[in-house]
Structure formats: structure tokens, C-alpha cells
C-alpha positions in Angstrom: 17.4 50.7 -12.0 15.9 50.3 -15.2 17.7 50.5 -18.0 17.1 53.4 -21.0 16.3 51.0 -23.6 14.1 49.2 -21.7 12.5 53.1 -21.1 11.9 53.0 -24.7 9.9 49.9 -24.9 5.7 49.9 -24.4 5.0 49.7 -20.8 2.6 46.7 -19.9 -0.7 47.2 -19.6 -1.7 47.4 -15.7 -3.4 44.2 -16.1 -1.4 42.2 -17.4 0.9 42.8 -13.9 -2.4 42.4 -12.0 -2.4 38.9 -13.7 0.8 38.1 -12.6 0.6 39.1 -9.1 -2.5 36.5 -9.0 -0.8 34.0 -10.4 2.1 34.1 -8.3 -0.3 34.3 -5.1 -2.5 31.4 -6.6 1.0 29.1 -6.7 1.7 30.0 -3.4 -1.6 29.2 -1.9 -1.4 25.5 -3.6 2.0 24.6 -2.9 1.6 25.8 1.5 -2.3 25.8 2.3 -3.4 22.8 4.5 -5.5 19.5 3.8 -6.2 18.0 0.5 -3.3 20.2 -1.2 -1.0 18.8 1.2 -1.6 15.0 0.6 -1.7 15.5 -2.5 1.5 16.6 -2.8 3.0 14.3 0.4 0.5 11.5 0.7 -0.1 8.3 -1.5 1.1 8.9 -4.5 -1.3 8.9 -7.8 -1.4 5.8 -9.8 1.3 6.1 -12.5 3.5 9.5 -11.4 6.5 8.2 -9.6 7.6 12.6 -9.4 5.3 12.2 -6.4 7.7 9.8 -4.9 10.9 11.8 -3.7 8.3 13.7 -1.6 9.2 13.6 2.2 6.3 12.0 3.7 4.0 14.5 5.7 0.9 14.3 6.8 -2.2 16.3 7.3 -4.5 16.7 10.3 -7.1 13.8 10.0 -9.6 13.3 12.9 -9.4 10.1 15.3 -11.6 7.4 15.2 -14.7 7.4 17.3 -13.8 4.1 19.1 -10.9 2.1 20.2 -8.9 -0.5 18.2 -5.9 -2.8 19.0 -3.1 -1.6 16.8 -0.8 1.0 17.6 -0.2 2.7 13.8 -2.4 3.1 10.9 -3.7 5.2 8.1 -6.7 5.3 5.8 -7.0 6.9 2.2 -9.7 7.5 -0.1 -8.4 5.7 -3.5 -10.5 7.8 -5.5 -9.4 11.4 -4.1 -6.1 10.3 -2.6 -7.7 12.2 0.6 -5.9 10.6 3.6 -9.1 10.0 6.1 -7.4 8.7 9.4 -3.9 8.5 10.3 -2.2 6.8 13.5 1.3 7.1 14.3 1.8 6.3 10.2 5.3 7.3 10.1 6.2 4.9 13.4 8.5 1.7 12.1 8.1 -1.5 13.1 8.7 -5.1 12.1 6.7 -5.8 9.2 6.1 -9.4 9.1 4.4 -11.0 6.1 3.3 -7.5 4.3 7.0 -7.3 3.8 5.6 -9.8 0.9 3.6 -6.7 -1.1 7.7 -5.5 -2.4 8.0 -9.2 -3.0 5.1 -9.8 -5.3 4.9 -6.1 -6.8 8.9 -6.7 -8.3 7.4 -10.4 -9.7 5.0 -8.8 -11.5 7.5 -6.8 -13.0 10.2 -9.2 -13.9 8.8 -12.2 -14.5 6.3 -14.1 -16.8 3.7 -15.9 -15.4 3.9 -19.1 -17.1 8.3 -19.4 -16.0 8.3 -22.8 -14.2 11.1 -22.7 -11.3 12.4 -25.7 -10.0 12.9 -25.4 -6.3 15.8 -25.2 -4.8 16.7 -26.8 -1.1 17.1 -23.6 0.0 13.1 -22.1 -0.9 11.9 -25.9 0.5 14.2 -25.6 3.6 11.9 -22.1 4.9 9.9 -21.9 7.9 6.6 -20.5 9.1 3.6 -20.8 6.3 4.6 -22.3 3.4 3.0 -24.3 1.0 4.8 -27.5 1.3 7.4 -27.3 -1.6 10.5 -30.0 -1.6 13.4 -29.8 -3.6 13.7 -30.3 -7.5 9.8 -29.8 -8.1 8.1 -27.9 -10.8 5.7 -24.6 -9.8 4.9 -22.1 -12.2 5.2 -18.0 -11.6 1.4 -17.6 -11.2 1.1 -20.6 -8.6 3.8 -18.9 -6.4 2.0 -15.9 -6.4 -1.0 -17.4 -5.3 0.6 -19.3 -2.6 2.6 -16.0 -1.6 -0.1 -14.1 -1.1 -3.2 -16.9 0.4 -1.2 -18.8 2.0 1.3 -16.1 2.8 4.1 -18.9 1.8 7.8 -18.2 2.6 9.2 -20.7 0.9 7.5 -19.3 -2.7 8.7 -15.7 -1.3 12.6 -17.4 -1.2 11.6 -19.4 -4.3 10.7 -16.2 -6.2 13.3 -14.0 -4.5 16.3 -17.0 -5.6 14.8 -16.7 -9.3 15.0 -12.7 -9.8 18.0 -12.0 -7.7 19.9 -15.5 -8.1 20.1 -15.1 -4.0 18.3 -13.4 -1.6 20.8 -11.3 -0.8 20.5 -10.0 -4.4 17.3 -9.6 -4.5 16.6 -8.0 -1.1 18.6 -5.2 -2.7 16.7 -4.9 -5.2 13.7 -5.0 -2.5 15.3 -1.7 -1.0 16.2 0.2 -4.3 12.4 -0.2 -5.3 11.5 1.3 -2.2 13.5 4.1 -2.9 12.2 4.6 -5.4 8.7 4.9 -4.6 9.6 6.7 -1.7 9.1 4.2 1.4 11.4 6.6 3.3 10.6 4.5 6.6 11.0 1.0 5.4 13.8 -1.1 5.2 14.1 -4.9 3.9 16.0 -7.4 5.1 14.6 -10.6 3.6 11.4 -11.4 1.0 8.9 -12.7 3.5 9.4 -10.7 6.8 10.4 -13.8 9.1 13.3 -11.2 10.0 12.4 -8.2 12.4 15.0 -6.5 10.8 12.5 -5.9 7.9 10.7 -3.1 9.3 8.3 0.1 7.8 5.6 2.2 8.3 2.0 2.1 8.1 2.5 5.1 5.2 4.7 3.2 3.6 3.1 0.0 3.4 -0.1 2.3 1.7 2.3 3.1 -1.2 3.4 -0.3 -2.0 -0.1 -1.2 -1.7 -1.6 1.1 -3.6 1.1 0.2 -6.6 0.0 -3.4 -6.3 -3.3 -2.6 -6.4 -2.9 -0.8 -9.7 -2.3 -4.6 -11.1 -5.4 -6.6 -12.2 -3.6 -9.8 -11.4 -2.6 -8.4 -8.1 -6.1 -7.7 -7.3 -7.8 -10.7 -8.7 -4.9 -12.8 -6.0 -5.7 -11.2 -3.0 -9.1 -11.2 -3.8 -9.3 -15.5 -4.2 -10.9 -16.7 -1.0 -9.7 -20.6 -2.1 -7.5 -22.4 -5.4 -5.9 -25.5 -5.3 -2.0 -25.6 -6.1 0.4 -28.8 -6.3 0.7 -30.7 -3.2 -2.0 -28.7 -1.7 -5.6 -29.1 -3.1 -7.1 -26.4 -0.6 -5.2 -23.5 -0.6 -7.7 -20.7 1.6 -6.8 -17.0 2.4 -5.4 -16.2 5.3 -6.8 -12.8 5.1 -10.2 -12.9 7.2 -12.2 -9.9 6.6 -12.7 -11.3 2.7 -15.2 -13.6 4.5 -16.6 -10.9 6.9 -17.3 -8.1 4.0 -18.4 -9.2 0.5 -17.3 -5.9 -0.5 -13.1 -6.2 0.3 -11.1 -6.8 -2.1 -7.7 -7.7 -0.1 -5.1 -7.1 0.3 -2.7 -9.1 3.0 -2.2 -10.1 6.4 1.2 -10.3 8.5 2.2 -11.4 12.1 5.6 -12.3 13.7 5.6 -12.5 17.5 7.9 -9.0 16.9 5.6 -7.3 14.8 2.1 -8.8 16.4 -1.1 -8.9 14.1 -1.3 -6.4 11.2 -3.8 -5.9 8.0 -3.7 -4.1 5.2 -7.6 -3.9 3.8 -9.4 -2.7 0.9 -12.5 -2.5 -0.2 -14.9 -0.9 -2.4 -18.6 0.5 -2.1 -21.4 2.3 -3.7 -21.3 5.8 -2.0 -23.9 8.7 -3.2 -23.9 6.8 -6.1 -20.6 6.3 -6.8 -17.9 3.6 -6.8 -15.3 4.5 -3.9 -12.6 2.7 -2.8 -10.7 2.9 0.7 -7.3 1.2 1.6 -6.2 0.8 5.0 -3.0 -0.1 7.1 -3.8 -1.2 10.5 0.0 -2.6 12.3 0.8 -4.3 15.5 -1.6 -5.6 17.5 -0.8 -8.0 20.3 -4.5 -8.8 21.6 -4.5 -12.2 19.4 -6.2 -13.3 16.4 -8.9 -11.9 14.9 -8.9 -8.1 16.6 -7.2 -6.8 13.2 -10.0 -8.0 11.1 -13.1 -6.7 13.4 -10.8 -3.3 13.8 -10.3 -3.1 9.9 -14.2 -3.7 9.6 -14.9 -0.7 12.2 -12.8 1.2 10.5 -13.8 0.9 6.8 -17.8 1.5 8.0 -16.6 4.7 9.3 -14.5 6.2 6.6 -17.5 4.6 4.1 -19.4 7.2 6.6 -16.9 10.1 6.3 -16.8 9.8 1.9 -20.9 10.1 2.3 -20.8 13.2 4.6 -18.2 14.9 2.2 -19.8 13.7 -1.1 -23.8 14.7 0.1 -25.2 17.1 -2.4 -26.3 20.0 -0.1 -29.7 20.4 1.0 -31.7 23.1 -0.1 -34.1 24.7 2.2 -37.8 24.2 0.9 
């Protein structure tokens, strides 16, 4: 009922209601209709909004790729539209391997400055799989490790730098999880700073966020984009990542295999398109054919989304 003072007052004017209405409709349309709306909302988060990352992950229909490839999960985005192009089991966990390295690197380029020199302890120099041949009580700086972490995907600079934030890497693989938290990598979960443990496992969706993040870093890029440096001990240092050598046009970002987690890629690259500069990141995880599959499927898959921004970005053709 309304009240008798409220009698008193002016009515509106009809269309000022009628702009209302719209507006409420308008809202509701945005926040529940399908597609872009959706991933924006959901999907990679844009550069420098971390609101976007207590968003429950969901994903919109995407359509499947025209041919086969080896992995079993995946996802592909459109940088410049946050448009998710292609999506394979994306929210699936699984052993992550050496991306487990992007948290690694992305907190190390928070915390700490580049010219730092670590001495390393017995504990960094004692770490299997790739490394880049460190030995107790020498001298690296920040930068070198970062190279090394990401060429020559080294675990012993992934312990080195986890030992200097975190003072263990206990510590600092808490740290690891918090941050992915944070940025909403609902699916992952870290158990050490390299990914030699199969208990560090995520998602292809997630491992697009912290990619995306790292991206957002000049340094970053300019690192995973180094086909070869020299660092102490090791005067040729080459990436591991193999589609920089295949496709001018990549720009990273990082390889990862354990016998657990098989052969996975996360790939980026960036082309002229109608004119335009566009850039596509991908996640392709766990393939088990053997070395290179990932790098010929990541290849496959960039020509085609390349294919799907042209479509969408045409100007229309006008009948003569």
C-alpha cells in the first residue's frame, strides 16, 4: 500500500519507469545470456582486475577442433577479447609437471630484485631432473635463475628461489597455494616449486590464468621468449620449449613433462590478423605419445584459432 504522503508527492513521469524497467532487463540480459558475456565474467581474467578472480570457473560452448591431437585437456583464448576459442576437458586435474614453475616465477617477480645474488644451498644443488648444474656455496643472481627456471626448466633454481622467498619450501609452497587463491586457480593445488611431485596438480583453465598474469610482465615475456643465453657453469643454455623454433611468431611460454603428467605446453603467440595485432594463449596437458606431439598439436591449433579471429574480425561483404 502506498502511503498518503507519498500520495502527495508528483508522480513520475511514465518514462522515467519505462527507463527503469529497461535497465533492469538490460542487467539481466548481461549478467545470464550465453558466450562472450559469460567468459567474460568466468573465463581468463582481464589484465589487472583481480574482482574477476573469486569467479567459479565456467565455461562457454566453444566448437572442437577439426583434427585430432594427443593431449587429453586444453583451452585456447583470444588475449585481446578474452574470447575463450577452444576448450577441452579444461576444468580436468592432473599432475602438472614443470608448468607448476609459472606460480614459481610469477611470485619472483613479485618479491624479489633481480640483481639479489643467492648463494646455494646443498639443498637447491642436491635437486633432480633438469637443472642447471648448481653446487653448493656458489653465487647466481635473481635474473640468472629465472632464466635457467624457465629455458632450462631447472629445479634446482626453482628450490633455490623457493629456499630464498619462503626460507623453506614448505613455506613457500604455501605461499604458492595462497596466490592461487587468490587468482582463482580453483583446480590447482601445489605441492612443491618445480612439479617433480604428482601431487602438484591443476587444470588446463587454471594454468591460462597464471599464464596470462605472467604474461602481463615484460621480463616474463622477454624469458620465455630467449631461444639461447649463457649462465655460470653452463655457456649454452637453449629452450626447452620447441615450437619457438617452429613459429617465428610464439612468444613462449613453458613446457612440462613427468612420466605422471606426460607431455604438456602452454604456447603463445602473436599475429597480424585483418590488420591487427592478436594474440592467442593455449594450454595443451598430457600427452603420452612422446616427444614432440605437443609442439606440432600446439602449431595445429594456433593456425586454426588464427583462422577463427579472421572469420569473426572480416569486415562484411557488401554485395556489388
Amino acid at each position: 500500500m502506498i502511503s498518503r504522503s507519498r500520495r502527495r508527492k508528483p508522480a513520475p513521469a511514465p518514462w522515467a519507469a519505462a527507463l527503469v524497467v529497461l535497465a533492469l532487463i538490460v542487467t539481466a540480459w548481461i549478467n545470464q545470456a550465453p558466450g562472450t558475456h559469460a567468459v567474460h565474467k568466468a573465463g581468463l581474467p582481464r589484465a589487472k582486475t583481480p574482482e574477476f578472480y573469486s569467479v567459479e570457473p565456467v565455461s562457454a560452448p566453444t566448437p572442437p577442433l577439426p583434427f585430432k591431437i594427443g593431449e587429453s585437456s586444453g583451452v585456447l583464448w583470444n588475449l585481446n577479447t578474452h574470447q575463450l576459442l577452444w576448450q577441452l576437458n579444461p576444468h580436468t586435474p592432473g599432475p602438472l609437471a614443470s608448468t607448476t614453475k609459472l606460480m614459481t616465477i610469477y611470485l619472483a617477480l613479485k618479491e624479489l630484485p633481480l640483481t639479489k645474488t643467492v648463494t646455494v644451498t646443498p639443498n637447491a644443488a642436491a635437486t633432480t631432473g633438469s637443472d642447471i648444474y648448481m653446487a653448493p656455496g656458489e653465487h647466481y643472481r635473481v635474473k640468472q635463475l629465472l632464466y635457467g627456471l624457465m629455458l632450462a626448466s631447472a629445479n634446482d633454481a626453482a628450490v633455490e628461489l623457493a629456499e630464498t622467498m619462503g626460507g623453506s619450501t614448505a613455506r613457500f609452497v604455501a605461499k604458492m597455494n595462497e596466490q592461487a587463491a587468490r587468482l582463482g586457480m580453483h583446480g590447482t593445488h601445489y605441492a612443491d616449486p618445480d612439479g617433480l611431485s604428482p601431487q602438484s596438480i591443476g587444470t588446463a583453465w587454471d594454468l591460462s590464468i597464471i599464464a596470462e598474469q605472467d604474461l602481463e610482465n615484460p621480463l616474463f615475456r622477454r624469458i620465455v621468449d630467449t631461444k639461447e643465453t649463457s649462465l655460470p657453469h653452463n655457456p649454452v643454455v637453449r629452450n626447452l620449449n620447441g615450437l619457438l623454433f617452429m613459429d617465428p611468431q610464439v612468444i613462449g611460454v613453458k613446457t612440462g613433462w613427468t612420466t605422471a603428467a606426460g607431455f604438456n605446453l602452454i604456447f603463445a603467440a602473436t599475429r597480424k590478423v585483418n590488420g591487427h595485432s592478436v594474440t592467442l594463449l593455449g594450454v595443451i596437458l598430457h600427452a603420452q605419445d612422446g616427444f614432440p606431439p605437443e609442439d606440432a598439436d600446439a602449431l595445429k591449433i594456433l593456425n586454426w584459432g588464427f583462422h577463427q579471429v579472421k572469420l569473426q574480425t572480416a569486415p562484411p561483404q557488401h554485395p556489388v
